[in-house]
Backbone bond lengths (Angstrom), bond angles and torsions (degrees), N, CA, C in turn:
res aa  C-N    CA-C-N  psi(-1)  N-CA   C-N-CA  omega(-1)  CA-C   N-CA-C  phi
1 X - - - 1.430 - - 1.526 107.69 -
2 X 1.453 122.80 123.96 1.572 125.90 164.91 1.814 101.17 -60.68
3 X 1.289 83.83 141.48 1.718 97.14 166.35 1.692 111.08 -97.01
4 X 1.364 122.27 126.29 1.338 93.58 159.68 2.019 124.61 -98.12
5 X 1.180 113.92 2.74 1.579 112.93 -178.45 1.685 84.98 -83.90
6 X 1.519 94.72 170.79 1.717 102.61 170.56 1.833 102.28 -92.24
7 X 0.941 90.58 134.90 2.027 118.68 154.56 1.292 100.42 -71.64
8 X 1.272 98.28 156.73 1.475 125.98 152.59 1.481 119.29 -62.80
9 X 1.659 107.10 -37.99 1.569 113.12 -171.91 1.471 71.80 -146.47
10 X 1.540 80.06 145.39 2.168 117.24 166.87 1.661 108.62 -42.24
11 X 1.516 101.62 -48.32 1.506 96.51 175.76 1.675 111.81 -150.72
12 X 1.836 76.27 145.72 1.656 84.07 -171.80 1.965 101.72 -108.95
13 X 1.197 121.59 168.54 1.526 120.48 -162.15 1.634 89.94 -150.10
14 X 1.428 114.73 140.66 1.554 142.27 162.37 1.288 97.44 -120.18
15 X 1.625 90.67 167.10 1.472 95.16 -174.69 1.873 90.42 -164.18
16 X 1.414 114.05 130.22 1.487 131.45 178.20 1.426 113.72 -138.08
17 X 1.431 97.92 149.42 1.447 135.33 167.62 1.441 128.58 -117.19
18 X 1.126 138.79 109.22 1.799 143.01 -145.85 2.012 71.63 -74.78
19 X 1.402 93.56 142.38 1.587 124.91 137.24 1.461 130.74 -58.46
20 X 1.303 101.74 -35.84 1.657 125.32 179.22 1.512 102.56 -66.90
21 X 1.475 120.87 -56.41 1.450 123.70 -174.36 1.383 102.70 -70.47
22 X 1.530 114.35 -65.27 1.041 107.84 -156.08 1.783 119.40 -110.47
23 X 1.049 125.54 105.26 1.943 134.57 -135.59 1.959 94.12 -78.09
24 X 1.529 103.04 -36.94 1.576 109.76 -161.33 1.719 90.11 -98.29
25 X 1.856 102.69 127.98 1.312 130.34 156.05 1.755 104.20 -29.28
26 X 1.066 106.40 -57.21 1.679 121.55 -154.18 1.991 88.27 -55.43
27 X 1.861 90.97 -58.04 1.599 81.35 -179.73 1.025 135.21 -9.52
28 X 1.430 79.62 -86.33 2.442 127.72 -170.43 2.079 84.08 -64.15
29 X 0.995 147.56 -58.47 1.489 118.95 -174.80 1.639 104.72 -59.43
30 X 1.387 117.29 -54.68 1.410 103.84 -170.91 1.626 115.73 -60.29
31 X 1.074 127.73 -0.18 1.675 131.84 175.53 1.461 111.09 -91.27
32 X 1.433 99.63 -39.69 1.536 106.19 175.61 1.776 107.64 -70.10
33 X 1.013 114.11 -50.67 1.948 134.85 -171.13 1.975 95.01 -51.48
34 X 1.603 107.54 -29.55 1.313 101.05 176.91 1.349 107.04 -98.55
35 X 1.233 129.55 -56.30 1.535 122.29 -175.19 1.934 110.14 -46.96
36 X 1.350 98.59 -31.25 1.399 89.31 -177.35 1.803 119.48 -82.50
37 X 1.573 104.64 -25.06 1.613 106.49 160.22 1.208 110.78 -37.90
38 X 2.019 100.30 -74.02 1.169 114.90 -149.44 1.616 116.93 -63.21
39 X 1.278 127.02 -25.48 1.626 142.20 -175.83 1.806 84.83 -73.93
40 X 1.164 137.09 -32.13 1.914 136.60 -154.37 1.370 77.18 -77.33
41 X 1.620 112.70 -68.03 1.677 124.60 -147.65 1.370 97.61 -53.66
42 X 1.801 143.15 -27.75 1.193 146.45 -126.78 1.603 119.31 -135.86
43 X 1.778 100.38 -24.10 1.211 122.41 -142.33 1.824 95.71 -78.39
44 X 1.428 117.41 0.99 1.480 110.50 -148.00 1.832 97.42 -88.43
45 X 0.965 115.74 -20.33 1.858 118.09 -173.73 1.665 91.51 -64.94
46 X 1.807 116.82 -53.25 1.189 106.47 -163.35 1.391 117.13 -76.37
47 X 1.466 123.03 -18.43 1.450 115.97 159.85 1.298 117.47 -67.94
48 X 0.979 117.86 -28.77 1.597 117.83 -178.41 1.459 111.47 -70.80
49 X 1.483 110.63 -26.18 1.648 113.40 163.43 1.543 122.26 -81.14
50 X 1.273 98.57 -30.49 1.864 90.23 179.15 1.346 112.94 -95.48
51 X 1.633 119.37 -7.19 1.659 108.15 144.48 1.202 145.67 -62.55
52 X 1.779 105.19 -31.29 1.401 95.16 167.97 1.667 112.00 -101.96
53 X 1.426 117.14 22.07 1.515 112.83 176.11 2.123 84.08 -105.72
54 X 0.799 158.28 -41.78 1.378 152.60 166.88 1.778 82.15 110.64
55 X 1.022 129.42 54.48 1.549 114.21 -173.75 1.481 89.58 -121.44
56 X 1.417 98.71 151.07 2.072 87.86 165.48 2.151 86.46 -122.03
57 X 1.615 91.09 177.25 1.519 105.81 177.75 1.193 102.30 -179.81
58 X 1.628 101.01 151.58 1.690 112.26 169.08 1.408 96.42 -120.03
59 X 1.835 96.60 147.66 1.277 113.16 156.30 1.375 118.47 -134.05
60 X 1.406 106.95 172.09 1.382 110.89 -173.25 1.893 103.58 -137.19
61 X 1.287 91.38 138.23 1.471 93.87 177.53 1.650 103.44 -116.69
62 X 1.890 92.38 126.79 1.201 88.33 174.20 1.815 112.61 -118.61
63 X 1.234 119.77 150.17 1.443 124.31 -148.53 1.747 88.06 -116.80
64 X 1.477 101.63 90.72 1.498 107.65 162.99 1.227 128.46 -114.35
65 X 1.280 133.49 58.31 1.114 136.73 132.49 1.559 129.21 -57.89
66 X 1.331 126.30 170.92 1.165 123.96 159.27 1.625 126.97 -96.49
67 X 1.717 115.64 -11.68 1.375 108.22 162.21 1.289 113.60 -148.31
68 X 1.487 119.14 158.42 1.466 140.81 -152.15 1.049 99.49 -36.80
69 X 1.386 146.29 167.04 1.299 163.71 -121.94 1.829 99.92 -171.11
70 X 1.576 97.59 125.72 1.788 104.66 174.66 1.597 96.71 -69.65
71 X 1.182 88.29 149.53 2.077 87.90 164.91 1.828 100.32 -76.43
72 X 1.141 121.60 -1.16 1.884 109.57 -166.38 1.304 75.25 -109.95
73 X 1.221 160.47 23.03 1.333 155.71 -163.99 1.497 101.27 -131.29
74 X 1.195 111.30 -56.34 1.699 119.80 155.01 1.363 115.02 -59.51
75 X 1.089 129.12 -54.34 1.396 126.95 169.91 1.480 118.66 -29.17
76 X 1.600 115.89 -59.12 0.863 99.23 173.02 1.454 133.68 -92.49
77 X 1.166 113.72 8.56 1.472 127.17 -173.57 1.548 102.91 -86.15
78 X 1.127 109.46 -48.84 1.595 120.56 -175.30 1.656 107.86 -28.38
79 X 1.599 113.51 -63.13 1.460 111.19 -163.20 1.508 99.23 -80.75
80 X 1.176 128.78 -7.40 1.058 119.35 178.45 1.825 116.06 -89.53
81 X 1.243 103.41 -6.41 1.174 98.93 -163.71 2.030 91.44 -97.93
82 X 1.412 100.41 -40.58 1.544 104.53 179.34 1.923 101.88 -74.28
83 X 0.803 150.64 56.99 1.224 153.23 -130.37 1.460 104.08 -179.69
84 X 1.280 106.29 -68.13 2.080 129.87 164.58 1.496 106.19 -54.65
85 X 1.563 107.45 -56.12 1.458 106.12 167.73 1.394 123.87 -49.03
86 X 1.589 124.53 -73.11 1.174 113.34 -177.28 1.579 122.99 -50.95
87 X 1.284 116.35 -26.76 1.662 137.82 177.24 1.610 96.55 -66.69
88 X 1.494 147.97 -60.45 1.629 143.33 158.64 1.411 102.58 -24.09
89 X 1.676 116.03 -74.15 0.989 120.61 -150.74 1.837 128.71 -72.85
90 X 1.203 83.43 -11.12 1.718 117.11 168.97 1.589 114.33 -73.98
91 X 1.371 100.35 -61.50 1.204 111.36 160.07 1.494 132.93 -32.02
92 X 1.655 105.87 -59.89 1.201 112.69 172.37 1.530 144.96 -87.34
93 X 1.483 81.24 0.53 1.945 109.90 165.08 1.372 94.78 -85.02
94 X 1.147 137.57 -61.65 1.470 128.45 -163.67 1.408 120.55 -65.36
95 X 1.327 127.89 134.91 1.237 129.91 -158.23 1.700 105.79 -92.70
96 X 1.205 132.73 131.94 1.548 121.62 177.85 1.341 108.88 -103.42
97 X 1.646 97.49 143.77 1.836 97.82 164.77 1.368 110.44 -84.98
């Protein structure tokens, strides 16, 4: 989602785990404790794109599966998923004939 007020920072990030799937706190924090590593360890291509586009945006990752998630499973999903992102957001800056 584009923001239009100003942020503090270009981009802000959430991060969820359904209640429905997963019943134990311990779960839903440890799902969040990884998505939010793994987006830190990864996150640097997409800042490097919304600095030189001057754009800010928040996203939110939401983790719907129904069971726990490997961290090497995130690992590799992570750049792929910010990857799709910058590829949308490219998309939707560029004007088509």
């Amino acid at each position: 989602m584009f923001v239009t007020e100003p942020l503090d920072f270009p981009i802000k990030i959430g991060v969820s785990a359904s209640k429905k799937s997963f019943k134990t706190a311990v779960d839903r924090n440890r799902i969040k404790r990884l998505l939010k590593e793994n987006y830190r360890l990864n996150k640097h291509p997409l800042h490097q794109y919304i600095k030189g586009s001057g754009k800010q945006i928040a996203v939110f990752f939401m983790f719907i599966d129904k069971t726990l998630p490997e961290n090497e499973l995130l690992q590799r999903k992570m750049p792929l998923v910010i990857d799709k992102l910058i590829k949308a957001l490219d998309e939707t800056s560029t004007p088509t004939s």
